[in-house]
PDB file as gemmi writes it, atoms N, CA and C in Angstrom:
CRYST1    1.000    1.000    1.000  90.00  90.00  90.00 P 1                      
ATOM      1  N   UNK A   1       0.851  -1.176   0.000  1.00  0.00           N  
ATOM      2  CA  UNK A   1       0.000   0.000   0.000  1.00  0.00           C  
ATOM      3  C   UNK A   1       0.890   1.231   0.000  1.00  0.00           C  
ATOM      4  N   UNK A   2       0.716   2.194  -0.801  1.00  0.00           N  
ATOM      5  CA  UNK A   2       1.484   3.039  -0.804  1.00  0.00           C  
ATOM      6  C   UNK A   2       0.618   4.699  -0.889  1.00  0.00           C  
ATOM      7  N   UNK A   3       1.242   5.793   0.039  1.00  0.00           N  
ATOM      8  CA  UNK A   3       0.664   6.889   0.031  1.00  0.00           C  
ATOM      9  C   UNK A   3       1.285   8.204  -0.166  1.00  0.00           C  
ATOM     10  N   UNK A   4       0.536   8.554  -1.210  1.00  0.00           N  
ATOM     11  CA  UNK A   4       1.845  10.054  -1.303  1.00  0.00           C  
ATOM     12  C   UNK A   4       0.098  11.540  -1.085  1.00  0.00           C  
ATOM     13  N   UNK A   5       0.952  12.613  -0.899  1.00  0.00           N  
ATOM     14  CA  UNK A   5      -0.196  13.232  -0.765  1.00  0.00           C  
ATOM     15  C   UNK A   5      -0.282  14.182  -2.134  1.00  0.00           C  
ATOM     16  N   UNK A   6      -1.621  14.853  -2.198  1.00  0.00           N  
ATOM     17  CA  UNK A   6      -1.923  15.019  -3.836  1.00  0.00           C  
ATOM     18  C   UNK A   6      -0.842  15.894  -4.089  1.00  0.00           C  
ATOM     19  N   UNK A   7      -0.223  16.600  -3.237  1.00  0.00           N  
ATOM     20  CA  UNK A   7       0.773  17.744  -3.915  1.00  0.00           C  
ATOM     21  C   UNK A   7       2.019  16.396  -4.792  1.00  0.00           C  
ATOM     22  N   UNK A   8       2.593  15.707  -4.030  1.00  0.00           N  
ATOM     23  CA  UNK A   8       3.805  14.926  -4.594  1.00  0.00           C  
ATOM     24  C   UNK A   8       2.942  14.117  -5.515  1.00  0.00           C  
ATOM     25  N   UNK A   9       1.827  13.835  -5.609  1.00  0.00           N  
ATOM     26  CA  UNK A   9       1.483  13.710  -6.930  1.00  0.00           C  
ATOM     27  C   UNK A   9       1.389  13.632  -8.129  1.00  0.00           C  
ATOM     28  N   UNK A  10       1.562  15.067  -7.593  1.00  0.00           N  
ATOM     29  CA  UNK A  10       1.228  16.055  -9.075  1.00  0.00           C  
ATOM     30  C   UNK A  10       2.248  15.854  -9.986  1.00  0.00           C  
ATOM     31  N   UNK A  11       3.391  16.063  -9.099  1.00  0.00           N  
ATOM     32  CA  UNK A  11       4.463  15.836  -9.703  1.00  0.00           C  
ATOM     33  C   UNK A  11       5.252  14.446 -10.299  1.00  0.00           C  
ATOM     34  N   UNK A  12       4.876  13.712  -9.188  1.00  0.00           N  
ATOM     35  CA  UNK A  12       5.100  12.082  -9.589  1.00  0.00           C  
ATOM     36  C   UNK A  12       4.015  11.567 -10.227  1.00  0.00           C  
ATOM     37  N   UNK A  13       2.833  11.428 -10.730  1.00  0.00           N  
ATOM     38  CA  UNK A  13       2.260  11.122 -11.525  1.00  0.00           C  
ATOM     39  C   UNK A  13       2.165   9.647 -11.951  1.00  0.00           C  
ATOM     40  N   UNK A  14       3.385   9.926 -13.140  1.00  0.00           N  
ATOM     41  CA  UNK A  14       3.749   8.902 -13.813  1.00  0.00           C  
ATOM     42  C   UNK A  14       4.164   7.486 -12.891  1.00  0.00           C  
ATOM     43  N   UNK A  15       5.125   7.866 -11.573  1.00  0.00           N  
ATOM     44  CA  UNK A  15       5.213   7.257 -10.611  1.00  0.00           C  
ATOM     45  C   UNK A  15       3.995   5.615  -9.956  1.00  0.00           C  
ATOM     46  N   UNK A  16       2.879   7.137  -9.485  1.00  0.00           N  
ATOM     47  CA  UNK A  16       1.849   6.587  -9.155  1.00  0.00           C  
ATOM     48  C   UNK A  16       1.079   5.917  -9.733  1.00  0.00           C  
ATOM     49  N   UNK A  17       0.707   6.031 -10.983  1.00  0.00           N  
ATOM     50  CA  UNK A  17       0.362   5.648 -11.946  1.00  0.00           C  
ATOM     51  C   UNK A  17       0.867   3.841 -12.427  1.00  0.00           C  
ATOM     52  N   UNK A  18       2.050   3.941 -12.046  1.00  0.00           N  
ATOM     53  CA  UNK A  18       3.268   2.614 -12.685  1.00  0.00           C  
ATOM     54  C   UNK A  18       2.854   1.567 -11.361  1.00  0.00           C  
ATOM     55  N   UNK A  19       3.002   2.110 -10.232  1.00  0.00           N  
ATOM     56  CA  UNK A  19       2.757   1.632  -9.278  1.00  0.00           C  
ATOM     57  C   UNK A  19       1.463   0.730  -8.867  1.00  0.00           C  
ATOM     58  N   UNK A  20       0.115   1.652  -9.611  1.00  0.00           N  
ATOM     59  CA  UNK A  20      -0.922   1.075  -9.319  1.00  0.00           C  
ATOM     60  C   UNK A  20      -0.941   0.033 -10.845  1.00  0.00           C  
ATOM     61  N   UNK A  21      -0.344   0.795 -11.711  1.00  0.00           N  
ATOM     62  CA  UNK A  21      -1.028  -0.363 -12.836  1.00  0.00           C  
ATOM     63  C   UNK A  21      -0.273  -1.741 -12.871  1.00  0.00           C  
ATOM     64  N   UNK A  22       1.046  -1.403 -12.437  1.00  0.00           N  
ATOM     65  CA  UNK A  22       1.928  -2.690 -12.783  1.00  0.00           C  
ATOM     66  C   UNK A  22       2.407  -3.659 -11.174  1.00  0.00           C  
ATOM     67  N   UNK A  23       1.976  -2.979 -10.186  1.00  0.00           N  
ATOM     68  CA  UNK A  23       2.099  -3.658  -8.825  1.00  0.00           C  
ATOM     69  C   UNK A  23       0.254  -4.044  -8.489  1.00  0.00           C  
ATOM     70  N   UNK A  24      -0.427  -3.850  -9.172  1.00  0.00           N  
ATOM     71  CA  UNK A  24      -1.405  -3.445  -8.897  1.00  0.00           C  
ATOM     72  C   UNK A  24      -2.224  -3.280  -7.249  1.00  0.00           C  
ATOM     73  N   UNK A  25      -1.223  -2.369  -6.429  1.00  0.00           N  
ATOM     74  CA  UNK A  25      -1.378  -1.492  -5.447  1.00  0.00           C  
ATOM     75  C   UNK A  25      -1.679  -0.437  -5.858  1.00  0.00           C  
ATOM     76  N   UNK A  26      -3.027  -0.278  -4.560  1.00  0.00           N  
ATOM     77  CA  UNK A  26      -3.632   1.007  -4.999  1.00  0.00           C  
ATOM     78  C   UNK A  26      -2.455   2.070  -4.207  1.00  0.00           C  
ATOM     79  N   UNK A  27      -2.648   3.507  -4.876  1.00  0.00           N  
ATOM     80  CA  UNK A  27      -2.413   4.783  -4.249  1.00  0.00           C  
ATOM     81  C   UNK A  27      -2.766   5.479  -3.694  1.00  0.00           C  
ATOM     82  N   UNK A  28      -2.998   5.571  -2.177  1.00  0.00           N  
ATOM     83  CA  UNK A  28      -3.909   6.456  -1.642  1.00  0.00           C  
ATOM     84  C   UNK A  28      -3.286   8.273  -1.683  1.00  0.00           C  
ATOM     85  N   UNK A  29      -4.021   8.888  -2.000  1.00  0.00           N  
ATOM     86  CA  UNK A  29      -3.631  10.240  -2.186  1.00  0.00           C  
ATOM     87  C   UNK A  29      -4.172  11.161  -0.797  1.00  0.00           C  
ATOM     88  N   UNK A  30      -3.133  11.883  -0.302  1.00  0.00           N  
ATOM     89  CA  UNK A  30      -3.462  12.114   1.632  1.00  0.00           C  
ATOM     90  C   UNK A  30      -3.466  13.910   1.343  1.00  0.00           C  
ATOM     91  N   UNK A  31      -4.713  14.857   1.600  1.00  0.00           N  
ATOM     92  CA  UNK A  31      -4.708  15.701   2.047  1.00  0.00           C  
ATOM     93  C   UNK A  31      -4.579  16.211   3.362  1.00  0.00           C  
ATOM     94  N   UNK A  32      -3.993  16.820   3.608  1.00  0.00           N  
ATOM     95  CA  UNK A  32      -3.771  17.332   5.285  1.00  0.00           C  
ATOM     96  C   UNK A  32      -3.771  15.640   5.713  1.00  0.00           C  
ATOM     97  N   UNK A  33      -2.999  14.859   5.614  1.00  0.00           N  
ATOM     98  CA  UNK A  33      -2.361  13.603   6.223  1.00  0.00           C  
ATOM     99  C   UNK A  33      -3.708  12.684   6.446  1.00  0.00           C  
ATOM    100  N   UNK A  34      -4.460  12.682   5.467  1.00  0.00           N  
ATOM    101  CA  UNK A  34      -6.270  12.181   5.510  1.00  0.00           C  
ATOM    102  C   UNK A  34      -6.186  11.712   3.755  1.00  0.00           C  
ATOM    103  N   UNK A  35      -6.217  10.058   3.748  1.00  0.00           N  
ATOM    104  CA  UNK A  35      -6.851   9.786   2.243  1.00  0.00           C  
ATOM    105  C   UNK A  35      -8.367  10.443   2.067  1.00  0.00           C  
ATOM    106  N   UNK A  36      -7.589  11.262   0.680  1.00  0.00           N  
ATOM    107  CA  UNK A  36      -9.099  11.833  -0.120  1.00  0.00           C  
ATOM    108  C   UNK A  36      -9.400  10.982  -1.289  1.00  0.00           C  
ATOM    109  N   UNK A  37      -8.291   9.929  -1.737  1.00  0.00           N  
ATOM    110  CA  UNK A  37      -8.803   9.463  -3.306  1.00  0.00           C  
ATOM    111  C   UNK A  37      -7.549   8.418  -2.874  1.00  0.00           C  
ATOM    112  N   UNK A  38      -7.844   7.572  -3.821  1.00  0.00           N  
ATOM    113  CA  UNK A  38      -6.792   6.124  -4.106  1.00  0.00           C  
ATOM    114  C   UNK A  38      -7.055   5.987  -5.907  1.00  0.00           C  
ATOM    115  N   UNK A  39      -5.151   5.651  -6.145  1.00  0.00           N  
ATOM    116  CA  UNK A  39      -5.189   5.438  -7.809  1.00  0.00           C  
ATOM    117  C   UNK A  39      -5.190   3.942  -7.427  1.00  0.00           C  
ATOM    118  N   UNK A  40      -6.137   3.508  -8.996  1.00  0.00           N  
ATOM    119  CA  UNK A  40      -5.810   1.871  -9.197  1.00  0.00           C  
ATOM    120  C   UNK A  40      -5.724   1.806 -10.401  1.00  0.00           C  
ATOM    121  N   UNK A  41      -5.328   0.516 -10.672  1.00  0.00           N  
ATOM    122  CA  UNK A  41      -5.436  -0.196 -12.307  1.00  0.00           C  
ATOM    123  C   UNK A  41      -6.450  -0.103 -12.646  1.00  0.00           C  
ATOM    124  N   UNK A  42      -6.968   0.212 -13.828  1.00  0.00           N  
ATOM    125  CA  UNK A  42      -8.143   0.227 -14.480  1.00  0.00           C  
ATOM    126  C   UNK A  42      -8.807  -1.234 -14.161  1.00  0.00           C  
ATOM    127  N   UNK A  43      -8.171  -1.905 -14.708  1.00  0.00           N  
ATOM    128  CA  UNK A  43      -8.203  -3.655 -14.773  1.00  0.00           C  
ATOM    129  C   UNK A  43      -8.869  -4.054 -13.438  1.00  0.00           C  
ATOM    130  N   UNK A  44      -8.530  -3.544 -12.516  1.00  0.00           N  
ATOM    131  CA  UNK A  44      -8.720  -3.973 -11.000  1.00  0.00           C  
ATOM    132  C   UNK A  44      -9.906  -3.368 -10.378  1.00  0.00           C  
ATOM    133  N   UNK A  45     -10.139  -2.220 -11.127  1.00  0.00           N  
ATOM    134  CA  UNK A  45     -11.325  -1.709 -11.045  1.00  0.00           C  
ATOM    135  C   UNK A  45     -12.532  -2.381 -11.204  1.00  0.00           C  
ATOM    136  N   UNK A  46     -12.153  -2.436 -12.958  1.00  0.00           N  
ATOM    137  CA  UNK A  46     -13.262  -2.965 -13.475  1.00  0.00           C  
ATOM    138  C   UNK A  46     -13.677  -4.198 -12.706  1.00  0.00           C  
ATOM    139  N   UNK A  47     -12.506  -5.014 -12.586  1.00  0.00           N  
ATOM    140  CA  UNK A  47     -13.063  -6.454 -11.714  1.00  0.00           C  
ATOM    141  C   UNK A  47     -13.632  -6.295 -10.452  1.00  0.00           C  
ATOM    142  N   UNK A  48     -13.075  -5.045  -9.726  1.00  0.00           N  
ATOM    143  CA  UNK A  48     -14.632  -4.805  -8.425  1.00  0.00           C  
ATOM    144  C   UNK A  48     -15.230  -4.570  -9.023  1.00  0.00           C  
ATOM    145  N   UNK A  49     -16.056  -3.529 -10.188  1.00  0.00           N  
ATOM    146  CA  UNK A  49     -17.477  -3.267 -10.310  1.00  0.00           C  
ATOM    147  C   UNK A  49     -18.082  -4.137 -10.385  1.00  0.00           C  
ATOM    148  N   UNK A  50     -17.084  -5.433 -11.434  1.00  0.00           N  
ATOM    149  CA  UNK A  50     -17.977  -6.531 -12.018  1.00  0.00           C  
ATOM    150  C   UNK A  50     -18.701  -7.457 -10.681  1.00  0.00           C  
ATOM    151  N   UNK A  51     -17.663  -7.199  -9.631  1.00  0.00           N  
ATOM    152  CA  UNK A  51     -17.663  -8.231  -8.477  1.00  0.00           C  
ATOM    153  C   UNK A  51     -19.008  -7.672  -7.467  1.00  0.00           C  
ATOM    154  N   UNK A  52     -18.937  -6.259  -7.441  1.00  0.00           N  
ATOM    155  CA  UNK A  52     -20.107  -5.328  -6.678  1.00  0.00           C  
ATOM    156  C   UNK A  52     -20.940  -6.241  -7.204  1.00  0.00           C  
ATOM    157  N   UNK A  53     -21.078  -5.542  -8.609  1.00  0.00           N  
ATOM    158  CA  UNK A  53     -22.364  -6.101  -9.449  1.00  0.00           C  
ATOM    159  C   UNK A  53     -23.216  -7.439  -9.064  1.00  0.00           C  
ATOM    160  N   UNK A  54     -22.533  -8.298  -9.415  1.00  0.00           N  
ATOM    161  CA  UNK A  54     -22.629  -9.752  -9.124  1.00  0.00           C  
ATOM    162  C   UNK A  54     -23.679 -10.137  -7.448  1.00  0.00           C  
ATOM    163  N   UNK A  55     -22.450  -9.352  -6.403  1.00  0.00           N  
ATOM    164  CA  UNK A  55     -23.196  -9.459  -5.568  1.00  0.00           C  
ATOM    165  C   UNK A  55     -24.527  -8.623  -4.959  1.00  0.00           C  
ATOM    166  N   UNK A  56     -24.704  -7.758  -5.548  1.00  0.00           N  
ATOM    167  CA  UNK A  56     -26.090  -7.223  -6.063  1.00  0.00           C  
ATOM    168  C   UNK A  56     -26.938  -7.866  -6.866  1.00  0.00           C  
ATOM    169  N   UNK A  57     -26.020  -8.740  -7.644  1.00  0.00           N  
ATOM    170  CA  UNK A  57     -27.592  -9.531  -8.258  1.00  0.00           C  
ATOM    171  C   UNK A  57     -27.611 -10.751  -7.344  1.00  0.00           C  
ATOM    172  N   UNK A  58     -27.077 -11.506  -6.371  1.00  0.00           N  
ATOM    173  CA  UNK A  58     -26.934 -12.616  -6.017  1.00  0.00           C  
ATOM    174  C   UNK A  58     -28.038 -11.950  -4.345  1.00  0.00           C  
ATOM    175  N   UNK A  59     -27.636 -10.759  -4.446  1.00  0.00           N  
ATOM    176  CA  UNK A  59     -28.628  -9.913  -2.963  1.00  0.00           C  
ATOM    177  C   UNK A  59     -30.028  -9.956  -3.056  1.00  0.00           C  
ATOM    178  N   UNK A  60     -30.225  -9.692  -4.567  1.00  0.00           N  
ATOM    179  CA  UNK A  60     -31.582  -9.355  -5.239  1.00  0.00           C  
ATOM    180  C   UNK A  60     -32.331 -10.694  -5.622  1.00  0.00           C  
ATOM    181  N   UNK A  61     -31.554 -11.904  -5.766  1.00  0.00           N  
ATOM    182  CA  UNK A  61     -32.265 -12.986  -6.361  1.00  0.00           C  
ATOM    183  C   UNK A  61     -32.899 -13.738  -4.342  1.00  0.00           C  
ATOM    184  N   UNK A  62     -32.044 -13.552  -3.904  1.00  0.00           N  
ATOM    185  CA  UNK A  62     -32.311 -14.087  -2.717  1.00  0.00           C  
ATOM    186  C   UNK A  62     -33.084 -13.219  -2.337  1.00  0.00           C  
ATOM    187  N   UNK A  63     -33.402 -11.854  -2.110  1.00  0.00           N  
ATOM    188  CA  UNK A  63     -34.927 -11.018  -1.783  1.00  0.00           C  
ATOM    189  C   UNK A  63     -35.870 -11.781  -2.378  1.00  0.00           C  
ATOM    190  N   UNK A  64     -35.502 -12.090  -3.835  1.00  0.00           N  
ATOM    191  CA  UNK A  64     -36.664 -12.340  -4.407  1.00  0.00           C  
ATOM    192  C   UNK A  64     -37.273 -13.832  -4.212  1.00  0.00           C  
ATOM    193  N   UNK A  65     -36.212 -15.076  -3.697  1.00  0.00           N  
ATOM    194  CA  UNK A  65     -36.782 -16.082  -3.018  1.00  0.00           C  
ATOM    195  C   UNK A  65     -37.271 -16.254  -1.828  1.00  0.00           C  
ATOM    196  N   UNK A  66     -36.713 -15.307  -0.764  1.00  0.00           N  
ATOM    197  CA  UNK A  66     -37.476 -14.673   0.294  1.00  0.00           C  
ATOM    198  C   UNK A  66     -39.351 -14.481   0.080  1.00  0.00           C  
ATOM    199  N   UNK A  67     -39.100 -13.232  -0.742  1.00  0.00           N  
ATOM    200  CA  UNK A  67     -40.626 -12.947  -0.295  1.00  0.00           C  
ATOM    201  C   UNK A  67     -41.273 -13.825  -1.340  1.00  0.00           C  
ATOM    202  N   UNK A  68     -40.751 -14.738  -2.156  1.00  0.00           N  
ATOM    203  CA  UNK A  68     -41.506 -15.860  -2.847  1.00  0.00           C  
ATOM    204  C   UNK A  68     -41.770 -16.863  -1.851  1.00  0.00           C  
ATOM    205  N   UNK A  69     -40.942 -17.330  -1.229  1.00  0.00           N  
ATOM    206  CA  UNK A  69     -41.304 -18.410   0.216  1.00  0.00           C  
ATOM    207  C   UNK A  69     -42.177 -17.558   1.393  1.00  0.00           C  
ATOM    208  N   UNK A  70     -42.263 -16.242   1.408  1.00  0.00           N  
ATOM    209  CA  UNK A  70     -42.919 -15.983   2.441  1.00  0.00           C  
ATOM    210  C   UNK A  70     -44.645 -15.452   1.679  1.00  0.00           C  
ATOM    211  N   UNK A  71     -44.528 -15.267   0.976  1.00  0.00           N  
ATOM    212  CA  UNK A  71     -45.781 -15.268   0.171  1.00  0.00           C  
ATOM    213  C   UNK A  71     -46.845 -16.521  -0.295  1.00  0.00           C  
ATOM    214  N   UNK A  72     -45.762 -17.507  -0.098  1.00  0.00           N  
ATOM    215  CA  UNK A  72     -46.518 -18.596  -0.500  1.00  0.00           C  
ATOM    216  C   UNK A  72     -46.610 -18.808  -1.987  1.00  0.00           C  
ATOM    217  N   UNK A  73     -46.497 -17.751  -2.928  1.00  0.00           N  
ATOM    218  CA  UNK A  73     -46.467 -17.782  -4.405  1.00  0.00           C  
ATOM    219  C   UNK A  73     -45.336 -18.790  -4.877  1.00  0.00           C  
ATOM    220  N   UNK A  74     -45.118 -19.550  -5.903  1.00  0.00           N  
ATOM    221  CA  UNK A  74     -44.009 -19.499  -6.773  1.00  0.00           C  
ATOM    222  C   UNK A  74     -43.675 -18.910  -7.520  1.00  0.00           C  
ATOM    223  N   UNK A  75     -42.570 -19.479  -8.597  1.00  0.00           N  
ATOM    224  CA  UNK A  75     -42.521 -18.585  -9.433  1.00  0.00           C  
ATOM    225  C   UNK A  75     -43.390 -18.326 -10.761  1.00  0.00           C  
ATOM    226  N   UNK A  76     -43.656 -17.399 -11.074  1.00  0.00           N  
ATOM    227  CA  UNK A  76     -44.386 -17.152 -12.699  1.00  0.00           C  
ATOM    228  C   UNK A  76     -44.246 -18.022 -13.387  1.00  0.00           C  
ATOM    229  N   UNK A  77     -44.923 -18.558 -14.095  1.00  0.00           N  
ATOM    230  CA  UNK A  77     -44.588 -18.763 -15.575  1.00  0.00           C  
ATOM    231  C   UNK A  77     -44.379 -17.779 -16.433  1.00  0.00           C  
ATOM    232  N   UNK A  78     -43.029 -18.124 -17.434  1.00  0.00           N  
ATOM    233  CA  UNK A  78     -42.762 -17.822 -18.161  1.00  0.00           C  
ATOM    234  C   UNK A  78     -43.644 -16.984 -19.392  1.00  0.00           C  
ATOM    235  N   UNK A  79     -44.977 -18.021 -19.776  1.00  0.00           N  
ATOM    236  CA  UNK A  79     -46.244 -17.499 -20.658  1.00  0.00           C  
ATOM    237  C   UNK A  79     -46.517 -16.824 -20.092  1.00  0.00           C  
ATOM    238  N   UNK A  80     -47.231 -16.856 -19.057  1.00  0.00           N  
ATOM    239  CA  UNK A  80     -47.702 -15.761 -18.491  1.00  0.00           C  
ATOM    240  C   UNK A  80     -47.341 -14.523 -17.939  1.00  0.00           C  
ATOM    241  N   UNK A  81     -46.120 -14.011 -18.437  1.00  0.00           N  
ATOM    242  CA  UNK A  81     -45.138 -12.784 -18.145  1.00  0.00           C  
ATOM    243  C   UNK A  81     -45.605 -12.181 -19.495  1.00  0.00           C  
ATOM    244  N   UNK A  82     -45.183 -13.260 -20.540  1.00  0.00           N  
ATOM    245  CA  UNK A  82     -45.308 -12.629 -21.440  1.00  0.00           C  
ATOM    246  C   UNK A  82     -46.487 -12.280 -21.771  1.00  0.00           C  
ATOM    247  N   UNK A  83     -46.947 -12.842 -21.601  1.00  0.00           N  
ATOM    248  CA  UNK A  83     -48.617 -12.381 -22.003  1.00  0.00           C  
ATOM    249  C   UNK A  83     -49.019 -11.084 -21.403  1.00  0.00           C  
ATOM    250  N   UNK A  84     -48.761 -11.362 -19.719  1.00  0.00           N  
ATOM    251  CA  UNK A  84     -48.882  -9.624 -19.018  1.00  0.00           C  
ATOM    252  C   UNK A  84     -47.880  -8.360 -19.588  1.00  0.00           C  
ATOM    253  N   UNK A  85     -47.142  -9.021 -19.975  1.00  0.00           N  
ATOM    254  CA  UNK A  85     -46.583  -7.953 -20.868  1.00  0.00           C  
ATOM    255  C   UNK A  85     -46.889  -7.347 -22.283  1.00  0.00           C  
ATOM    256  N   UNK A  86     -47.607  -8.305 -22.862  1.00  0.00           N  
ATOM    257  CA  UNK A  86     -48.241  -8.086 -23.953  1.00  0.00           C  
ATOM    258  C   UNK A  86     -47.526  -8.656 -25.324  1.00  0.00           C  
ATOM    259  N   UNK A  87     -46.703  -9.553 -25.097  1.00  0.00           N  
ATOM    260  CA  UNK A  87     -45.286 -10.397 -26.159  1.00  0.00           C  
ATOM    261  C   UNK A  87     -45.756 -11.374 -26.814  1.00  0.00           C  
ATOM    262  N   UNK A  88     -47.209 -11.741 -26.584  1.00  0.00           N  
ATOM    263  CA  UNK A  88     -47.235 -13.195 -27.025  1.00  0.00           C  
ATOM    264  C   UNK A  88     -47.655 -12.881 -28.373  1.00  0.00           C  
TER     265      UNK A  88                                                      
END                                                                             
């Protein structure tokens, strides 16, 4: 983990930059001796959003077997989505 504050930054850049993309350690950037921002790899990024994501849909499918078991309902049929939707 490595921390420089935004002024040495500015100037190291390229530094910080090398650091997060090719160690892929993030950079935390310290105003008044307080992280305000962290650099990362793009790459590493993207693979948390994808990973957030995921577990947002894995949050949402289990709500949705929840109040399907507590409702007593199952699930839809398929025809009949479409139909309430107007697809058939």
């Amino acid at each position: 983990m490595s921390e420089m504050s935004v002024t040495d930054a500015r100037s190291r850049l390229s530094e910080a930059v090398d650091t997060a993309r090719v160690k892929h350690e993030p950079v935390y950037l310290l105003r008044h001796g307080r992280r305000v921002a962290a650099l990362i790899d793009a790459e590493d990024l993207a693979n948390l959003i994808e990973a957030a994501e995921d577990l947002d849909d894995l949050k949402a499918a289990n709500a949705a077997r929840t109040e399907m078991a507590e409702s007593g309902q199952g699930p839809i049929p398929w025809e009949e989505v479409k139909a309430e939707l107007g697809l058939t």
